[in-house]
N, C-alpha and C positions, 0 to 999 in steps of 0.2 A: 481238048485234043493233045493238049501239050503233057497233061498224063498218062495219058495213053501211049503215046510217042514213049517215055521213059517206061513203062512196063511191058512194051514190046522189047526195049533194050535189055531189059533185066534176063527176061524168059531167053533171049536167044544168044546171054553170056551164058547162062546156062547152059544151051546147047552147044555153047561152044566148048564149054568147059568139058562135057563131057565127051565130046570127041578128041578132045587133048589130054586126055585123060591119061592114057598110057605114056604119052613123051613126057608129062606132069612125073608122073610115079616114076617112069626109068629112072630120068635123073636122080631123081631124090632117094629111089633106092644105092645108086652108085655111089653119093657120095658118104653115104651111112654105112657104108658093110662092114669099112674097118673101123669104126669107132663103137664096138660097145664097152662099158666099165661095168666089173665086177666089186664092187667095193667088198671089206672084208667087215664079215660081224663080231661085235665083241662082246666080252662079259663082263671088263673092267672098264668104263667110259673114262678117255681121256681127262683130264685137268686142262680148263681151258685158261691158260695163264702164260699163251707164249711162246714157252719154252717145251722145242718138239723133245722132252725127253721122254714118253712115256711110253710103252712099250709097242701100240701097236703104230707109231710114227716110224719103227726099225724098222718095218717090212721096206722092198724096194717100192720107190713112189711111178707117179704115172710121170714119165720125163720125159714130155714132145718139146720141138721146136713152136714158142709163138711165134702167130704171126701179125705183124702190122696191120690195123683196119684204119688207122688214123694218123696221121694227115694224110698217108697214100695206101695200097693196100701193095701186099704180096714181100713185105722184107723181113729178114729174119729180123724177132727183136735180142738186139744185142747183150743184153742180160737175161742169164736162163734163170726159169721159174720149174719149179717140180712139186707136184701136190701128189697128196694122200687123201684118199676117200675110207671111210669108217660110218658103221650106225648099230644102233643098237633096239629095245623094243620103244625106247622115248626119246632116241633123236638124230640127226643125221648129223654127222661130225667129218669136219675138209682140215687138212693143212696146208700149207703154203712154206715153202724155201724160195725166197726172190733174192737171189744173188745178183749182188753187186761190186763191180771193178772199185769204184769210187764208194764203198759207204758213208764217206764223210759228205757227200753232196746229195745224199734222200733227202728228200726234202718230205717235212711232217707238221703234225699241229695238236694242239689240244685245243678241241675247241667242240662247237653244237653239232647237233647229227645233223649230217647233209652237208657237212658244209667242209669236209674232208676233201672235195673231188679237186681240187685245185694242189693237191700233196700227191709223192706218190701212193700209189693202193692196188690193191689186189682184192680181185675179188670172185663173186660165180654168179650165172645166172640159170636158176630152175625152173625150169618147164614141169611141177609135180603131179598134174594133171597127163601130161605124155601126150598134150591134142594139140599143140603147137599154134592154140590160141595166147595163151597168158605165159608171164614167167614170173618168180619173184629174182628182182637183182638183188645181191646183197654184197657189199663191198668194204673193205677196211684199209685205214692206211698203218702205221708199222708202231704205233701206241694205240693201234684196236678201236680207235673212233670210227664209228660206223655211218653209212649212206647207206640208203636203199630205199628201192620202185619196185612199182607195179610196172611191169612190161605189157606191150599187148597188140599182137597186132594189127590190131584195129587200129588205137590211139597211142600208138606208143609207149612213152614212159610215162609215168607219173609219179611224182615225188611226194603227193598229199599222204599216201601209206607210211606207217609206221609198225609197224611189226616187231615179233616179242622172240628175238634170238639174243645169241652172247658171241662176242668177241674179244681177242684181248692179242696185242704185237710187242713184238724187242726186236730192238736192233740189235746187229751183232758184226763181229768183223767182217762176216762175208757178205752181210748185206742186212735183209730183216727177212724176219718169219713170222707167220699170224698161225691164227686156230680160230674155227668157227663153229657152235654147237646150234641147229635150226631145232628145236623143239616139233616135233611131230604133232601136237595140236596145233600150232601155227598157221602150220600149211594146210592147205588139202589136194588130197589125191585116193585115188580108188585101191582098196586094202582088196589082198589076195596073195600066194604063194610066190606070183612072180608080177612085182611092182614095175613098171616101165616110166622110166622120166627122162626128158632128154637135157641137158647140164652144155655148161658152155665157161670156160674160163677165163678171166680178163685180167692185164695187167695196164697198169700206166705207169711210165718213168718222165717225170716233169718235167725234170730237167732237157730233158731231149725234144721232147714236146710228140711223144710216142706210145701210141694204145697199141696194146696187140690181145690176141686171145689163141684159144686151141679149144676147140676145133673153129681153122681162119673161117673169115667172118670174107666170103666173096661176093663186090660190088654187085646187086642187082638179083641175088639167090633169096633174100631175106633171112633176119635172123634167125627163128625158127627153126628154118630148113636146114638150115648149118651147123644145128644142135649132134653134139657125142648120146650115144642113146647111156644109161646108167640101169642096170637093175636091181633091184633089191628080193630080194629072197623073203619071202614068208613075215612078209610088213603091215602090221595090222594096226589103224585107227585108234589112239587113246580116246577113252572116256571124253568127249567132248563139252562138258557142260560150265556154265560159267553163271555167276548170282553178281548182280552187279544192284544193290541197295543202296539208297539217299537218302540222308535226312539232310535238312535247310533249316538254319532258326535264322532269323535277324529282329533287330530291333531298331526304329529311327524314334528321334529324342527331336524335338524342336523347341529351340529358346525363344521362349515370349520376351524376354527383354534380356541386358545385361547382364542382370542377379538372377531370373529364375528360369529353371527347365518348364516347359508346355506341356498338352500333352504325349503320350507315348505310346509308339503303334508299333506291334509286334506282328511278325508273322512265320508262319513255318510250314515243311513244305513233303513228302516223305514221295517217294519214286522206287523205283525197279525194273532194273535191267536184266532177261532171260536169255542167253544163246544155247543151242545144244546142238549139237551133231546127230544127226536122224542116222545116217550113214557118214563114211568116211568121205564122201563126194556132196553129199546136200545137207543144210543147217538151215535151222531156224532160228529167228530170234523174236523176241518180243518185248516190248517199253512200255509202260506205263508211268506216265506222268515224269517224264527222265527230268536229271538234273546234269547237265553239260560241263557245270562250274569246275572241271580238273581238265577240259581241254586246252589247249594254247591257242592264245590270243590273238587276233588276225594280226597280219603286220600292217603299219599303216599304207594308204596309198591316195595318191593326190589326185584330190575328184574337181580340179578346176581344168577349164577349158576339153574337158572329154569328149568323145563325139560320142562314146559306148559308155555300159552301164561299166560299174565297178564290178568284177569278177572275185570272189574269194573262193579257194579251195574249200573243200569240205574235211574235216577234221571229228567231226562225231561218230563215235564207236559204232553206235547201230546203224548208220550208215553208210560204213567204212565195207562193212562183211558182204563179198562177192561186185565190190565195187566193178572191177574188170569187166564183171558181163555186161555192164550198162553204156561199156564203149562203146561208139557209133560212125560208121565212116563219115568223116566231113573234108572238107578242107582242108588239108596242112597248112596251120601257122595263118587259117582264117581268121573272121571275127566272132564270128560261133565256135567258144570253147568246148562245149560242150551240148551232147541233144539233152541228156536228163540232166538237170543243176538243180539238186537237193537240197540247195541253201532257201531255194524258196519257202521250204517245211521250216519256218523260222519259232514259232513252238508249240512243237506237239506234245497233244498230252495221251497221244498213244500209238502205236505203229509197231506193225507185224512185217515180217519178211521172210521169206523162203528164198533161196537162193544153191545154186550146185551145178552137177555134172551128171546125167545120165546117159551113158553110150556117147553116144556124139554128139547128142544135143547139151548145150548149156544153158541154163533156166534162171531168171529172177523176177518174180512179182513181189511188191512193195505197198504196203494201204497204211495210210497213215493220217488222223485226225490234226489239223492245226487249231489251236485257240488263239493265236495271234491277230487275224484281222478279226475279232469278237471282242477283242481286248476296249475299255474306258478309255478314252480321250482325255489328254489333259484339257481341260476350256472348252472342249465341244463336246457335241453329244453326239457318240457314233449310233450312226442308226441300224447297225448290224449287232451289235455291243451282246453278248453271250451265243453268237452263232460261230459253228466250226466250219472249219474249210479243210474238205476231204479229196485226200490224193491219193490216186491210184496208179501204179508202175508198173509196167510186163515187158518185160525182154526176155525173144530166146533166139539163139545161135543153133545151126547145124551143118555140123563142119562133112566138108568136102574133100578131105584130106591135107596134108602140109598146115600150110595157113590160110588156106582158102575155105571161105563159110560162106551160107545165105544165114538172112535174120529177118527179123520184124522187131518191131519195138510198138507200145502205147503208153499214153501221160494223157491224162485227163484231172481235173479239178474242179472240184463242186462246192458253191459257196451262196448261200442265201439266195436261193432258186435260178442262177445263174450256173454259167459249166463251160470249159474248154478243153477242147477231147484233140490229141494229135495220132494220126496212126504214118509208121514211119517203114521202111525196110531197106536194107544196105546190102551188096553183095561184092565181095573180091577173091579174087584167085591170081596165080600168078600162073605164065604160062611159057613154051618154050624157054625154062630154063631162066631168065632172067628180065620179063615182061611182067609188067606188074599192072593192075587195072581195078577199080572200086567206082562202084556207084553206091549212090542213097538217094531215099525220096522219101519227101514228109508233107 
């Protein structure tokens, strides 16, 4: 009864949605009219080293008022910031002028990625899709050390993304300035004559203890929605293809006594990583037999007295690609991090993916073989000991316009004639303007 109850709820946000359908889109038309960017294309690609001298940083830049979204909203923020948009056929190019009254008090660091956000920075978040599901943030403080997430929203931020752009900042009397080169394989987004993204700019001054952005970021709209539209002119998909091969040797040596070596067990191990780009919007990838051994290292974390399992981000290449889709309404700041946690796939020795964007629907299915509970016992005898454990992933989105989607999701696993199948579905929309509302059920 008590599911029934919640899919009666689902079907009739839907009806609801669709009758607020028009006061949905007024708004969201109104506050977009005047925000669209024309970025200019070039034939000479910037030097990304800092220093805005190079010719097409002359042009006049985009010079709005930020506005505060952080600690309060609606203030101007007291140091003007002016950027410049650029791209070319292999990448999208931002500048930044963040003046400053006080430059001897920015505050900066050299230090790991991600770990800038406590300095000031400057930064943009893209929407390169234009469906006002996903963004990538990408951010710098004023020596070019880089942060950056996966937006989304569904789940927000996520910091586990690591992504393959260039930055690089100097301070200077009037304050500091950066430059940012995103690589057009990087990202994805749908190739055609007239490219639509919608772009969002952020700054923070630490000292002050003050975010701001342009286009303002108003309490209860979502961010998303608040997005500058940006178009690009006749932008087309590079070549997407990527070989990612492994070789492993090692060797252990065991001493029978003091003076001599034992015997010695070798072993080696060979792998291959495929991604490619089907389209500028969907990729595939394919692993066989992968080797993980160049990822970073979990950090530690203290497993006494817990009431929950220990949670690790996922940091593995092949299942990094289209992460975003696999977000799932839950709880804010529950005990369920996540619906799909891909760390359970602990190793495989093979897994296929598809993952993208078509029209308005978002798509990921995921199959992937584990030999991990098949694996030898040290001292016992497993009784599964050469059986695989197969996992199958499908997530798809279909957006409703703004931020608002319905989805479904499946996760099932099949291990030594055993199996556990979840089927799940989420729905949000946001509605009069600044009402916000999501369900899920699994």
């Amino acid at each position: 009864m008590k599911r029934e109850f919640l899919f009666f709820l689902i079907i009739a946000q839907v009806f609801l949605y669709q009758s607020l359908e028009g006061v949905i889109f007024y708004a969201e038309q109104e506050i977009e009219s005047d925000k669209i960017l024309m970025p200019v294309r070039v034939s000479v690609p910037p030097k990304i080293d800092g220093s805005l001298d190079d010719e097409v940083w002359q042009s006049p830049p985009l010079a709005k008022e930020f506005i505060s979204y952080f600690p309060l909203y609606g203030e101007v923020l007291a140091q003007k910031t002016v950027v410049w948009l650029a791209y070319d056929s292999k990448n999208l190019y931002f500048a930044f002028k963040c003046y400053d009254t006080e430059p001897d008090k920015i505050k900066t660091s050299i230090t790991k990625r991600d770990n800038m956000f406590s300095d000031d920075w400057v930064g943009l978040s893209l929407d390169s899709m234009g469906n006002k599901q996903s963004a990538y943030d990408l951010c710098v403080n004023s020596n070019g050390i880089q942060g950056d997430n996966m937006r989304s929203a569904v789940g927000g931020e996520d910091v586990s993304p690591d992504f393959v752009w260039y930055s690089a900042g100097e301070l200077t009397d009037e304050g500091y300035q950066a430059e940012i080169s995103i690589p057009l394989k990087s990202i994805r987004f749908k190739s055609g004559q007239e490219v639509k993204m919608g772009i969002l700019f952020w700054r923070r001054i630490s000292r002050l203890g003050i975010s701001g952005s342009w286009a303002d970021i108003k309490p209860g709209y979502g961010l998303f929605n608040m997005q500058a539209s940006v178009i690009y002119r006749d932008l087309k998909s590079p070549l997407n293809l990527e070989l990612l091969p492994s070789f492993t040797y090692g060797r252990n040596d065991t001493r029978e006594n003091p003076d001599s070596w034992g015997k010695t067990e070798t072993f080696n191990d060979i792998g291959m990583g495929i991604k490619y780009g089907i389209t500028s919007s969907v990729t595939a990838d394919l692993t066989l037999n992968p080797d993980f051994s160049q990822v970073e290292s979990d950090a530690f974390q203290v497993e006494v007295n817990r009431r929950y399992p220990i949670f690790y981000t996922e940091k593995r290449p092949f299942f990094m690609e289209g992460v975003d889709i696999l977000y799932f309404a839950l709880i804010p700041h529950g005990n369920m991090f996540t619906a799909v946690h891909t760390r359970r796939i602990v190793d495989p020795n093979w897994g296929a993916k598809l993952t993208g964007t078509l029209g308005k629907t978002s798509f990921g299915i995921l199959a992937a073989g584990d030999q991990w509970p098949g694996l030898a016992w040290d001292g016992e005898v497993n009784p599964f000991e050469g059986k695989t454990a197969h996992f199958t992933i499908a997530r798809g989105k279909y957006s409703l316009g703004g931020e608002n989607y319905i989805g479904g999701l499946y996760s099932g696993r099949e291990f030594a004639g055993g199996y556990n199948r979840v089927v799940g579905g989420d729905v949000m929309y946001r509605f009069l303007k600044n009402h916000h509302t999501s369900i899920s059920l699994m």
